[in-house]
DRENLUM-406193 format. One record per residue: residue in one letter; x, y, z of N, C-alpha, C in turn. Coordinates in steps of 0.1 Angstrom, whole numbers. Example, Ala and Ser with C-alpha at 12.3 -4.5 7.8 and 13.67 -1.06 7.14 Angstrom:
<recs>
rec residuo A	n.xx 132	n.yy -57	n.zz 78	ca.xx 123	ca.yy -45	ca.zz 78	c.xx 132	c.yy -33	c.zz 78
rec residuo S	n.xx 128	n.yy -22	n.zz 71	ca.xx 137	ca.yy -11	ca.zz 71	c.xx 129	c.yy 0	c.zz 79
</recs>
This chain:
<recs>
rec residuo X	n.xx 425	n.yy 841	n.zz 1173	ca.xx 439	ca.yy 843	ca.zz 1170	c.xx 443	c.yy 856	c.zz 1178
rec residuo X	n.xx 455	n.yy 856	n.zz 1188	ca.xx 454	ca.yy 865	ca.zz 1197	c.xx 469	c.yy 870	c.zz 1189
rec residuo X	n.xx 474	n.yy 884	n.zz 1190	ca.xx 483	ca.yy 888	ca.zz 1186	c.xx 491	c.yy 885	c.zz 1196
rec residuo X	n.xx 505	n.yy 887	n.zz 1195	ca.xx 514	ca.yy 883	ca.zz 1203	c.xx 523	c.yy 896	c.zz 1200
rec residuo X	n.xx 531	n.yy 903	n.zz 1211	ca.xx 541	ca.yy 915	ca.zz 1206	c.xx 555	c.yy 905	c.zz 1205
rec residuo X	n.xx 557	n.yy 893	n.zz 1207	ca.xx 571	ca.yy 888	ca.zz 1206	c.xx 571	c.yy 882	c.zz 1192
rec residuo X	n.xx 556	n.yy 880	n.zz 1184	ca.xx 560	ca.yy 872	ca.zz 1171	c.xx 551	c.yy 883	c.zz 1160
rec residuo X	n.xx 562	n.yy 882	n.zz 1153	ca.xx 556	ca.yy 891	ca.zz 1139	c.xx 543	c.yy 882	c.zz 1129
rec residuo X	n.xx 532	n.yy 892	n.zz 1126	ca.xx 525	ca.yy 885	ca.zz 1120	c.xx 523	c.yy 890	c.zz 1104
rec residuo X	n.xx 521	n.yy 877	n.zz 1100	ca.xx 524	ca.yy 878	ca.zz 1083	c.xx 513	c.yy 869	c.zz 1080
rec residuo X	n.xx 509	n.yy 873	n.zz 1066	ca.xx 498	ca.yy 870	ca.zz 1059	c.xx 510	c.yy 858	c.zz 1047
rec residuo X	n.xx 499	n.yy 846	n.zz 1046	ca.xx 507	ca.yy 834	ca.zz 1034	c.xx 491	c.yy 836	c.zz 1025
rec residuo X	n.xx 493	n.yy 844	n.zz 1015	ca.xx 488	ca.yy 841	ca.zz 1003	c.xx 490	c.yy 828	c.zz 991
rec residuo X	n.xx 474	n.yy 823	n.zz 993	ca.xx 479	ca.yy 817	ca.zz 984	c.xx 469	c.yy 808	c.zz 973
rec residuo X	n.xx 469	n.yy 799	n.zz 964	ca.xx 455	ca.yy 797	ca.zz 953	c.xx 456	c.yy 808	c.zz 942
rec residuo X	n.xx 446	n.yy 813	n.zz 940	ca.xx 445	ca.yy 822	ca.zz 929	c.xx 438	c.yy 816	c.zz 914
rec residuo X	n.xx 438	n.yy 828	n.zz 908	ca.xx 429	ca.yy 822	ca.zz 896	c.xx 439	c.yy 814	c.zz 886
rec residuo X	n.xx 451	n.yy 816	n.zz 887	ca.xx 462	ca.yy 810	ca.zz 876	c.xx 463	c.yy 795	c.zz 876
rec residuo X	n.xx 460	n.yy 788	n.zz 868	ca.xx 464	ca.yy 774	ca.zz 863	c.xx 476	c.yy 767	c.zz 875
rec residuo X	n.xx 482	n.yy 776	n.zz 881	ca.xx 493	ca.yy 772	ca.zz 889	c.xx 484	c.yy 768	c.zz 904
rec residuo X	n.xx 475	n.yy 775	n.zz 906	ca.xx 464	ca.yy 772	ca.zz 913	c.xx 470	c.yy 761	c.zz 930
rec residuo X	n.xx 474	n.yy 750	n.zz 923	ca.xx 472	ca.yy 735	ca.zz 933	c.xx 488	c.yy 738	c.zz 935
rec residuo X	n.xx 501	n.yy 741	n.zz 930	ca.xx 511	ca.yy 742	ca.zz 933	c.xx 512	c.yy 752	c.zz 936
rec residuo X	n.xx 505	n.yy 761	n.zz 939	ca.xx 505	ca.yy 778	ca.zz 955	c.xx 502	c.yy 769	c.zz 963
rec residuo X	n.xx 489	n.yy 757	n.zz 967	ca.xx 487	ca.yy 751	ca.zz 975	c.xx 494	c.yy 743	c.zz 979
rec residuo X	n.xx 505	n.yy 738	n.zz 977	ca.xx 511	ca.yy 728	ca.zz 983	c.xx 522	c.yy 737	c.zz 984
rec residuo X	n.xx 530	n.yy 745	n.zz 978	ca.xx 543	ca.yy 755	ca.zz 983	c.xx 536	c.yy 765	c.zz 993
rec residuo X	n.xx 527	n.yy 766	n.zz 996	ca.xx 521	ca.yy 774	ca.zz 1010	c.xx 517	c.yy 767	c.zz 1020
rec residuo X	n.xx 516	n.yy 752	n.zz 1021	ca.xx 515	ca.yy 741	ca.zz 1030	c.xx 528	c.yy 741	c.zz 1033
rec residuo X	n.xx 541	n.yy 740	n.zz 1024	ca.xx 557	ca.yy 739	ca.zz 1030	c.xx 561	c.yy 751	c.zz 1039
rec residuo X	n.xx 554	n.yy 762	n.zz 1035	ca.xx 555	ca.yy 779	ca.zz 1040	c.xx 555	c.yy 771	c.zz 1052
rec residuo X	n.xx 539	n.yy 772	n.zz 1052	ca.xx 535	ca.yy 770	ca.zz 1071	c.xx 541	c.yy 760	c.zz 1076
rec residuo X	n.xx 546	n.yy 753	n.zz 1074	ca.xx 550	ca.yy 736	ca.zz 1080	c.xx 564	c.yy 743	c.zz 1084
rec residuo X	n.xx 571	n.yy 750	n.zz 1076	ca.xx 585	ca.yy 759	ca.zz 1084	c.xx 586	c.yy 770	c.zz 1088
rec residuo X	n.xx 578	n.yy 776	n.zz 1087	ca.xx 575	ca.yy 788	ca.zz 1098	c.xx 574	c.yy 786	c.zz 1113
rec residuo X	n.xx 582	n.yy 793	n.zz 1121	ca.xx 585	ca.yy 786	ca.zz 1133	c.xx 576	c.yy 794	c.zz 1141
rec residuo X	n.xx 566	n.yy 791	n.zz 1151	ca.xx 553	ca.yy 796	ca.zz 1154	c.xx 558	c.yy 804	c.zz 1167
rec residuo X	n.xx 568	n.yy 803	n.zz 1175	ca.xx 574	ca.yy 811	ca.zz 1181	c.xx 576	c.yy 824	c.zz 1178
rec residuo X	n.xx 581	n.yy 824	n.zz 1165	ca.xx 585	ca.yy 838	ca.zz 1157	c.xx 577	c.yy 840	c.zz 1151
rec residuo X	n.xx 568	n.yy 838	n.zz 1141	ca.xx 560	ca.yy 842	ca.zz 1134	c.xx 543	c.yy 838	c.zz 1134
rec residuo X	n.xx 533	n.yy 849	n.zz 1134	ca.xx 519	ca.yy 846	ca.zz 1138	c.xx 514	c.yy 847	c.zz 1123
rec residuo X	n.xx 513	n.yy 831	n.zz 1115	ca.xx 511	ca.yy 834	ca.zz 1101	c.xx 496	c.yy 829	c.zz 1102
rec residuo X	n.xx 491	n.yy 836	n.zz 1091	ca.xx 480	ca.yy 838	ca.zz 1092	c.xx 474	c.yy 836	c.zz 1075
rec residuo X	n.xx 470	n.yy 822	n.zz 1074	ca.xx 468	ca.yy 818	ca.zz 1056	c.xx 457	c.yy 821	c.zz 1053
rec residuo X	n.xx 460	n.yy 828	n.zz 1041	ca.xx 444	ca.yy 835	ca.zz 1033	c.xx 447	c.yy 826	c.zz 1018
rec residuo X	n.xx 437	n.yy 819	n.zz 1017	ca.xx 430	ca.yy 810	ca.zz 1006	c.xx 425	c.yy 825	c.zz 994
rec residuo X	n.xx 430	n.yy 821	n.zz 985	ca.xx 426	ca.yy 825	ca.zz 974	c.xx 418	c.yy 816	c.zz 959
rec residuo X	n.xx 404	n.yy 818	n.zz 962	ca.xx 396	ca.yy 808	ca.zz 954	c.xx 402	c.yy 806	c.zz 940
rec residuo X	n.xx 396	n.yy 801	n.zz 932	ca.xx 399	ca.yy 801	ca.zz 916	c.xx 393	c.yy 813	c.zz 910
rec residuo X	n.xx 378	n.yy 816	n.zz 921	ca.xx 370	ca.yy 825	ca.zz 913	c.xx 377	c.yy 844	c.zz 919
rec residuo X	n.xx 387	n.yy 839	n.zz 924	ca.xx 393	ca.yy 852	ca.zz 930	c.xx 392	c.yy 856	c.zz 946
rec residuo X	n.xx 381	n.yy 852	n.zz 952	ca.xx 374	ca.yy 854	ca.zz 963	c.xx 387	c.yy 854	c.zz 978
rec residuo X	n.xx 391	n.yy 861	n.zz 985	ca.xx 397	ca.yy 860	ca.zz 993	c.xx 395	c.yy 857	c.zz 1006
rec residuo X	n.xx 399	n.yy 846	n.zz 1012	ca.xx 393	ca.yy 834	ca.zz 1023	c.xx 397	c.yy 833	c.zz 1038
rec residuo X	n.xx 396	n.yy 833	n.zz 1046	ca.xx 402	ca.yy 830	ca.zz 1060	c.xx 403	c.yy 816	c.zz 1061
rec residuo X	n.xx 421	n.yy 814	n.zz 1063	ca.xx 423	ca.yy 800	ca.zz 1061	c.xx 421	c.yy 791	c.zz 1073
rec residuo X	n.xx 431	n.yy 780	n.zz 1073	ca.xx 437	ca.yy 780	ca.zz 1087	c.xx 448	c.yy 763	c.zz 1082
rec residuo X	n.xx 456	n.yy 766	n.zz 1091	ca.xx 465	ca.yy 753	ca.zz 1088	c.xx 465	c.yy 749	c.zz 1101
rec residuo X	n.xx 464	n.yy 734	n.zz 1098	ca.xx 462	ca.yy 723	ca.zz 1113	c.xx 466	c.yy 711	c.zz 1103
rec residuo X	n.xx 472	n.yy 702	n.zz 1114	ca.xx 481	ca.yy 689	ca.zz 1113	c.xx 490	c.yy 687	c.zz 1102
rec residuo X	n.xx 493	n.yy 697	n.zz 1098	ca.xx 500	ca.yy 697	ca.zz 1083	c.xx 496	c.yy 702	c.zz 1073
rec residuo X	n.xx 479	n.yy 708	n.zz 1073	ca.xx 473	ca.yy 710	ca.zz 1061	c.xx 468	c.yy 719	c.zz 1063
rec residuo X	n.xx 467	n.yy 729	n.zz 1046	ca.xx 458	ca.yy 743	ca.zz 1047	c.xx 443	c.yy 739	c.zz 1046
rec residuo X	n.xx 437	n.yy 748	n.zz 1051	ca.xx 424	ca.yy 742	ca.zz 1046	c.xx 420	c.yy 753	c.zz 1031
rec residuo X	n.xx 410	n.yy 748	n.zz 1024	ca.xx 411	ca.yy 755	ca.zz 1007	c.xx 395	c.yy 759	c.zz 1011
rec residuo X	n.xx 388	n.yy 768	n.zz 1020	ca.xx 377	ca.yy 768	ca.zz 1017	c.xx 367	c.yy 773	c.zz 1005
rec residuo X	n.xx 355	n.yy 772	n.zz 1002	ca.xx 339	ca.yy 774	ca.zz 994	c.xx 337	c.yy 786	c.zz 999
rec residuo X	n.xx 338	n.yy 788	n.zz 1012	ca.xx 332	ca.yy 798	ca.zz 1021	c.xx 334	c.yy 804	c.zz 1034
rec residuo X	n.xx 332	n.yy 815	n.zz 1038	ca.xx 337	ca.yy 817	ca.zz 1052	c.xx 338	c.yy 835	c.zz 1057
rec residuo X	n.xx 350	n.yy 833	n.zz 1062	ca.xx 352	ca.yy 851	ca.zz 1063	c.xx 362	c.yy 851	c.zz 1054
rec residuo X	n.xx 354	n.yy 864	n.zz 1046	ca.xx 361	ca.yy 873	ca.zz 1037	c.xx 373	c.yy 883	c.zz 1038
rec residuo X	n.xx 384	n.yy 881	n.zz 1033	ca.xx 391	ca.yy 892	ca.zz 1038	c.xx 400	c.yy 902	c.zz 1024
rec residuo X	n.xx 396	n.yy 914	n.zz 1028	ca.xx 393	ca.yy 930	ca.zz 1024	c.xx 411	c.yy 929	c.zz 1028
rec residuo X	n.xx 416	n.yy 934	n.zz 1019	ca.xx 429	ca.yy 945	ca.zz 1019	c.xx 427	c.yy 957	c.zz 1016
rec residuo X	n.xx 427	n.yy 965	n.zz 1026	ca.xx 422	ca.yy 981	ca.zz 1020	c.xx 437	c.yy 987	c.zz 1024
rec residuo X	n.xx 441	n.yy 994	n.zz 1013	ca.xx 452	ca.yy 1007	ca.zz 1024	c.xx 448	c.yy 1017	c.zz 1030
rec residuo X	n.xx 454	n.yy 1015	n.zz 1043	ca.xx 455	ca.yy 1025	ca.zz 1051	c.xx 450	c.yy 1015	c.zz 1061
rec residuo X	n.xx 438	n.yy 1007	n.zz 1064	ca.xx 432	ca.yy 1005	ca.zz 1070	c.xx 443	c.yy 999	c.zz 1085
rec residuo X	n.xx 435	n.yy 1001	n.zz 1093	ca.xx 442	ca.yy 1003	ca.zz 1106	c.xx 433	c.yy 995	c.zz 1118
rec residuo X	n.xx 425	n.yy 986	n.zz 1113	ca.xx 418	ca.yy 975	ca.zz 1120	c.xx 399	c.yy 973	c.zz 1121
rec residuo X	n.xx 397	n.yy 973	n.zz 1132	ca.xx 384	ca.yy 970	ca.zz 1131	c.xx 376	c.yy 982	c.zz 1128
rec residuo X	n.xx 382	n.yy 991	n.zz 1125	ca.xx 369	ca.yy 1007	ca.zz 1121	c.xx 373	c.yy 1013	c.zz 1109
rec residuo X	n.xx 379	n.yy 998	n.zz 1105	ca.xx 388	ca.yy 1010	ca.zz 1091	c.xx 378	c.yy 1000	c.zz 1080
rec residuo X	n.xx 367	n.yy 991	n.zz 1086	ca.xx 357	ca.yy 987	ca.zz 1079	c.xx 355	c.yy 974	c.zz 1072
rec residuo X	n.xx 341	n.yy 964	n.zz 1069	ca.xx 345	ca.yy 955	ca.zz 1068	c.xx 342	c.yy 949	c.zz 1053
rec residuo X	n.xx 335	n.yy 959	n.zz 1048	ca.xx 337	ca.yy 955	ca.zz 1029	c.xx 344	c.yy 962	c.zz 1025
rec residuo X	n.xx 346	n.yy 954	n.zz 1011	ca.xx 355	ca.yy 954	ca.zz 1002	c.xx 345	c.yy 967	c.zz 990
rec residuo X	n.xx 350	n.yy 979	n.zz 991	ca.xx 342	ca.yy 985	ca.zz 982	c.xx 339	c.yy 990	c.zz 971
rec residuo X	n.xx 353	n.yy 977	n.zz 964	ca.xx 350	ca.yy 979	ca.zz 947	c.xx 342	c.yy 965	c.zz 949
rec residuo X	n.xx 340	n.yy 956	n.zz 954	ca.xx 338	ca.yy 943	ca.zz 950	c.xx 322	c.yy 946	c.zz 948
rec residuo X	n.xx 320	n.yy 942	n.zz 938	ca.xx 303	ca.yy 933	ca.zz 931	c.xx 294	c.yy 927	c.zz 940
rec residuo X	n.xx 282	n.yy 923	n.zz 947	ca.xx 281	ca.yy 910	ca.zz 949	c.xx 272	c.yy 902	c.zz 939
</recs>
C-alpha cells in the first residue's frame, strides 16, 4: 500500500466485540464499495469479537474478517515506523 499525496488516507473500523458485530461488517463493506479510490486511500482494520485489531483488506466487493495477521497498535503521537510496533498495555 503506497501512500499517495493526491488521496487522503483513512482508517474503516470495523467488527468489534458488540452483538452488532456482523452489521459493522456489512455497513463497512458499503463504506468501501463508495469510497471513491481516487480520493481516498482507505485502509480496513477488522476488529475481532475477541477485541484484537486486524489488517484488513477489501477486494471484489468484500472485506476480508480475519483469525490472524498483522496487528495494528493505535498509539498517540506515534508518527510511523519508529514510533514502534507493540501495543504496550496489551497482555499476550
Amino acid at each position: 500500500m503506497t501512500p499517495s499525496p493526491n488521496r487522503l488516507r483513512i482508517a474503516v473500523l470495523f467488527g468489534g466485540r458488540s452483538a452488532e458485530h456482523d452489521v459493522s461488517v456489512l455497513s463497512a463493506t458499503n463504506v468501501m464499495g463508495a469510497l471513491k479510490p481516487e480520493k481516498y486511500d482507505a485502509v480496513p482494520i477488522f476488529i475481532t469479537k475477541e477485541g484484537q485489531w486486524l489488517l484488513s483488506s477489501f477486494e471484489d466487493g468484500a472485506l476480508a474478517t480475519p483469525s490472524s495477521g498483522t496487528e495494528i497498535c493505535l498509539v498517540p503521537g506515534g508518527t510511523g515506523p519508529d514510533a514502534g510496533d507493540a501495543c504496550p498495555w496489551r497482555t499476550a
